[in-house]
Backbone as a ProteinNet text record, in pm:
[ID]
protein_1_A
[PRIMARY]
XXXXXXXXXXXXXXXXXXXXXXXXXXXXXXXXXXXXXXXXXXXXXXXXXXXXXXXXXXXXXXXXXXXXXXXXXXXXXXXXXXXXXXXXXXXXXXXXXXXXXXXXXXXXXXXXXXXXXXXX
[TERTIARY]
206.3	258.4	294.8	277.5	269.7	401.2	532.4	646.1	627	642.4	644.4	752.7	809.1	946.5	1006.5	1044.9	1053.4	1172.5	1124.9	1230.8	1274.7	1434.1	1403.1	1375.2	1314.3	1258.8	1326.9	1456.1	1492.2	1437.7	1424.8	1404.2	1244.7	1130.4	1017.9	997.5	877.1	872	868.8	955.5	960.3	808.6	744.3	619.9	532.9	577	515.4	604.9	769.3	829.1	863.9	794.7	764.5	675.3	566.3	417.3	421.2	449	496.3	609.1	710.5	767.4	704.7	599.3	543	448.1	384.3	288.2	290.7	373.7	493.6	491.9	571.2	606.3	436.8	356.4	225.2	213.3	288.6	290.9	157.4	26.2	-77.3	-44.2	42.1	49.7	133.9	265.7	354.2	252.2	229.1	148.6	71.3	-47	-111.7	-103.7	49.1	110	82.6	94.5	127.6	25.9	-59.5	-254	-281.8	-324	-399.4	-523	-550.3	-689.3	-841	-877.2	-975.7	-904.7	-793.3	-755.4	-891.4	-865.1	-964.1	-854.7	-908.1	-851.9	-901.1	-881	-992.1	-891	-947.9	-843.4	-945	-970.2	-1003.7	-1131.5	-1201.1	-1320.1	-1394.8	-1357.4	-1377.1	-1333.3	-1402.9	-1359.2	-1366.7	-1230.8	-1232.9	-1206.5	-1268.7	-1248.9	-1244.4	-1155.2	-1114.9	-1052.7	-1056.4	-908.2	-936	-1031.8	-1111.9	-1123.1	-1170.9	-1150.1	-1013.6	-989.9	-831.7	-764.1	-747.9	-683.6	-714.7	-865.9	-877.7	-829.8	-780.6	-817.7	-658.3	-563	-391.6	-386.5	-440.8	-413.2	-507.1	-564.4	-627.8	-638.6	-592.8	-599.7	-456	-538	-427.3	-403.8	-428.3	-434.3	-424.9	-511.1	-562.1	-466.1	-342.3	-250.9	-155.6	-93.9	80	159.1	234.9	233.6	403.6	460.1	540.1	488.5	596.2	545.2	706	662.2	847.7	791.6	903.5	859.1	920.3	837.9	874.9	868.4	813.6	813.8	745.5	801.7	763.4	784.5	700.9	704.4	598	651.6	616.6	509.3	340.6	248.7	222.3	252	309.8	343.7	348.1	454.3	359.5	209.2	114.6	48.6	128.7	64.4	180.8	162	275	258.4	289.9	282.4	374.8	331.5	413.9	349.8	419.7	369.8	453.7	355.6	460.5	352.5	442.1	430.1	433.9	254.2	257.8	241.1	330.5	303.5	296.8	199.5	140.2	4.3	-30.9	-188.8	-290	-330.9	-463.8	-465	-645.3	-649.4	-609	-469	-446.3	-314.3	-206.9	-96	3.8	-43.4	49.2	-50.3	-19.6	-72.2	22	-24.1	70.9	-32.6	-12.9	-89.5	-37.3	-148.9	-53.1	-122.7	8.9	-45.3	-17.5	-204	-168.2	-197.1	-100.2	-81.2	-99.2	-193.8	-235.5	-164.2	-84	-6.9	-97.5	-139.7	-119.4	-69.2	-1.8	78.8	140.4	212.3	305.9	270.8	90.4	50	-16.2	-60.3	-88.8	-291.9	-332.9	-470.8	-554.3	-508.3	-582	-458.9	-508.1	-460.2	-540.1	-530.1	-597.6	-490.3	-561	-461.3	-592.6	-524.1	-556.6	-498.4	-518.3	-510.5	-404.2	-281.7	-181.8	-240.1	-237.8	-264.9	-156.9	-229.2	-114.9	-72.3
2208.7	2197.2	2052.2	1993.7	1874.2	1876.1	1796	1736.5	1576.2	1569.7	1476.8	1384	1410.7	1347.9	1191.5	1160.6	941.7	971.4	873.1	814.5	726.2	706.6	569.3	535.4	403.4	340.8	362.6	409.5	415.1	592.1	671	809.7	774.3	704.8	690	671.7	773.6	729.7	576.1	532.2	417.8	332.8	426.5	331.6	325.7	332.3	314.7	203.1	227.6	135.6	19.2	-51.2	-130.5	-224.3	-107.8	-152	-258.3	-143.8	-219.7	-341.3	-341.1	-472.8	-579.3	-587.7	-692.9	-704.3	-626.3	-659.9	-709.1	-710.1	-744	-893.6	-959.8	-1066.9	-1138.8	-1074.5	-1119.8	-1152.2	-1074	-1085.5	-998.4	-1033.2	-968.9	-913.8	-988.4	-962.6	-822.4	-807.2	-752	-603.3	-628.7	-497	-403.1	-570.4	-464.6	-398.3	-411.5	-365.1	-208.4	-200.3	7.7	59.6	-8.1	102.6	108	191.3	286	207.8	212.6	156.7	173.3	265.3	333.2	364	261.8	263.7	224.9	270.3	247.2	237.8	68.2	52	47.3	100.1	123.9	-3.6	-56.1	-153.4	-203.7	-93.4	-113.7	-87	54.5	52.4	-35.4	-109.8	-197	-137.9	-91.4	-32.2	-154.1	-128.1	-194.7	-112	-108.3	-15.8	-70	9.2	-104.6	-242.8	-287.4	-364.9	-491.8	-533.1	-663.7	-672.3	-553.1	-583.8	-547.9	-459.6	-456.3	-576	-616.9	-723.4	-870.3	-876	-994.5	-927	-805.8	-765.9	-819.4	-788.7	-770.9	-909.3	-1041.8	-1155.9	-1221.6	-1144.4	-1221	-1184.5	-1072	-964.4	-1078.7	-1142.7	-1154.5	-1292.3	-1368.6	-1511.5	-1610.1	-1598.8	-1672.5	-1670.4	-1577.6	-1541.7	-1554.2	-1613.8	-1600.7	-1469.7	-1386.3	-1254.1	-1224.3	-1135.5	-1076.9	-924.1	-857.8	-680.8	-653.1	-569.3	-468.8	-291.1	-225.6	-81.5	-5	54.2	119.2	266.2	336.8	493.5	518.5	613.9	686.3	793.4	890.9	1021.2	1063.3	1176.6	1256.2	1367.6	1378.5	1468.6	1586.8	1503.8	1634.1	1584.9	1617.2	1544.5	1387.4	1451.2	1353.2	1229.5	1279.9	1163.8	1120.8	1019.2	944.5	858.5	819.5	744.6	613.4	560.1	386.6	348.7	312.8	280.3	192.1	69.5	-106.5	-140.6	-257.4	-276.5	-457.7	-546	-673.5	-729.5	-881	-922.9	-1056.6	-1153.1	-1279.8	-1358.2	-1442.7	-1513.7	-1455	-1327.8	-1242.5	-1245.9	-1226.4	-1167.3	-1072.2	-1088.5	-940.8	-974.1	-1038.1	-1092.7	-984.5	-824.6	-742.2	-557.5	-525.1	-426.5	-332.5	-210.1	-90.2	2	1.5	56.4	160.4	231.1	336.3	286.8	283.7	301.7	419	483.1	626.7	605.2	644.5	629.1	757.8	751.4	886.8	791.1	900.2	873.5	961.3	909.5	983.5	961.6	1039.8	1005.9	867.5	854.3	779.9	623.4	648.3	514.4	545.7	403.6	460.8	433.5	544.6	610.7	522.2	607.2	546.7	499.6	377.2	335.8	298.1	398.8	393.6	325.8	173.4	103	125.2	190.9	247.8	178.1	184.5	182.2	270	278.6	398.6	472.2	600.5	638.6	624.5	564.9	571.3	678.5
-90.8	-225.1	-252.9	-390.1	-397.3	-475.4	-443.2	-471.7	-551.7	-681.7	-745.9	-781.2	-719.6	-746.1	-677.2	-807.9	-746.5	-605.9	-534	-419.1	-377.2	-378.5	-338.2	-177.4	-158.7	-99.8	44.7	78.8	228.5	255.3	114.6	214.8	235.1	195.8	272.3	391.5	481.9	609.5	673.8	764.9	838.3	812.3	854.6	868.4	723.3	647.8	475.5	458	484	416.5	480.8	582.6	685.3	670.7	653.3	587.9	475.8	426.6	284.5	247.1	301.9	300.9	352.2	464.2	495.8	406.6	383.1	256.4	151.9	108.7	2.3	17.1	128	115.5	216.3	195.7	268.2	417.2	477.1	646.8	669.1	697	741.7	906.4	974.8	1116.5	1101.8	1034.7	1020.6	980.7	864.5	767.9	922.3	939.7	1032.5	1147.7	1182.6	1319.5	1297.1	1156.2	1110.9	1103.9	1092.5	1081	1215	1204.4	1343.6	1347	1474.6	1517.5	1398.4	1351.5	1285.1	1098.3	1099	960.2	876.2	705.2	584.7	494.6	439	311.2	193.1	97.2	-11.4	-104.2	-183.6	-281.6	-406.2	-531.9	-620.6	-582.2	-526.8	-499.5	-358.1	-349.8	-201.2	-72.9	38.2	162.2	209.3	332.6	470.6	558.6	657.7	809	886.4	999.1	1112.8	1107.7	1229.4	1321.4	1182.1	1260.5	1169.1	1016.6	944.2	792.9	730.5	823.8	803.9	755	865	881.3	765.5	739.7	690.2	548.1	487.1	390.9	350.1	458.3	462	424.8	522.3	519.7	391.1	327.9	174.7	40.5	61.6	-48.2	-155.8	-250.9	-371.3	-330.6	-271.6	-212.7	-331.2	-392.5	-467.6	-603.2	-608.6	-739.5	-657.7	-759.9	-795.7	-820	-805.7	-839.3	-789	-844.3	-830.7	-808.7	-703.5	-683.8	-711.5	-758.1	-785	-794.1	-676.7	-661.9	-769.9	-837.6	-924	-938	-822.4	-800.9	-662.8	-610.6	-488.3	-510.8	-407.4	-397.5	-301.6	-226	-95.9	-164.1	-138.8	-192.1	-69.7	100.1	181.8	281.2	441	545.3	587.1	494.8	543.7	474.2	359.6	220	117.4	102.7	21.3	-53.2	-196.4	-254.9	-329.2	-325.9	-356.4	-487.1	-609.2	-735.3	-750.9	-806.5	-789.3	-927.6	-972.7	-1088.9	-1070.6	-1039.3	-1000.8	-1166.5	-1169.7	-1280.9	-1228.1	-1258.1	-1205.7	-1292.5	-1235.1	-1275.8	-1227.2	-1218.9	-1271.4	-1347.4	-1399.4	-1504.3	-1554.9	-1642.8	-1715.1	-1751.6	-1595.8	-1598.7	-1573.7	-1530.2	-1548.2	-1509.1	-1373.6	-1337.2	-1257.9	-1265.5	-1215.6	-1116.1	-1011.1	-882.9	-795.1	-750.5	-667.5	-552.7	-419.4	-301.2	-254.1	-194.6	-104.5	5.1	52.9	210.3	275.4	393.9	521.1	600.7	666.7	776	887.7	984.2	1123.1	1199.3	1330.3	1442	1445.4	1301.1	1296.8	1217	1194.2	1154.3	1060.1	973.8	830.1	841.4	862	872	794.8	650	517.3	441.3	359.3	222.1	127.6	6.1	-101.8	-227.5	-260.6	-381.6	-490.3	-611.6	-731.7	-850.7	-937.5	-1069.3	-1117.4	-1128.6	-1196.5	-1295.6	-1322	-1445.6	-1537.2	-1648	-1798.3	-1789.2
[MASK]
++++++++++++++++++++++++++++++++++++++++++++++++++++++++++++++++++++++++++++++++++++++++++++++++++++++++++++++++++++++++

């Protein structure tokens, strides 16, 4: 059963909200301590799999912008999936985007992360 309901940021599992703070302030080492060996990151249609694209994806993803992230909703979809909705405003094109991160957790590490587009 899917629970929609916002959270804040300390009841998220350890390893989302870990993840995610290093990601945040762009620690690629930090981020990629939490993916599992055989992690997939999807980010706007673009896969990365594994150790290696992982990684170059953590340490470049957004490089090139200026950006602010601010969390603006969470919520638990089951013990195994979770979502993070942040709201970046910076020098992209656009100047102002709202994203969901879904996070697969397995045995404690984050499997998959799929960064999306929020729906209006």
């Amino acid at each position: 059963m899917t629970q929609h309901t916002d959270l804040p940021s300390d009841l998220l599992p350890t390893t989302v909200r870990k993840f995610f703070a290093a990601h945040i302030v762009r620690d690629a080492d930090t981020a990629w301590s939490f993916l599992a060996e055989d992690a997939v990151i999807v980010d706007q249609d673009e896969t990365f799999r594994g150790r290696e694209e992982t990684y170059a994806f953590l340490r470049d993803a957004g490089s090139e912008f200026a950006y602010t992230t601010e969390q603006i909703g969470a919520h638990r979809v089951d013990d195994a999936h979770w979502v993070v909705t942040v709201r970046l405003e910076g020098t992209f094109p656009g100047g102002v985007a709202e994203l969901d991160y879904r996070f697969a957790l397995r045995d404690g590490l984050v499997a998959e992360l799929v960064i999306a587009n929020h729906p209006a």
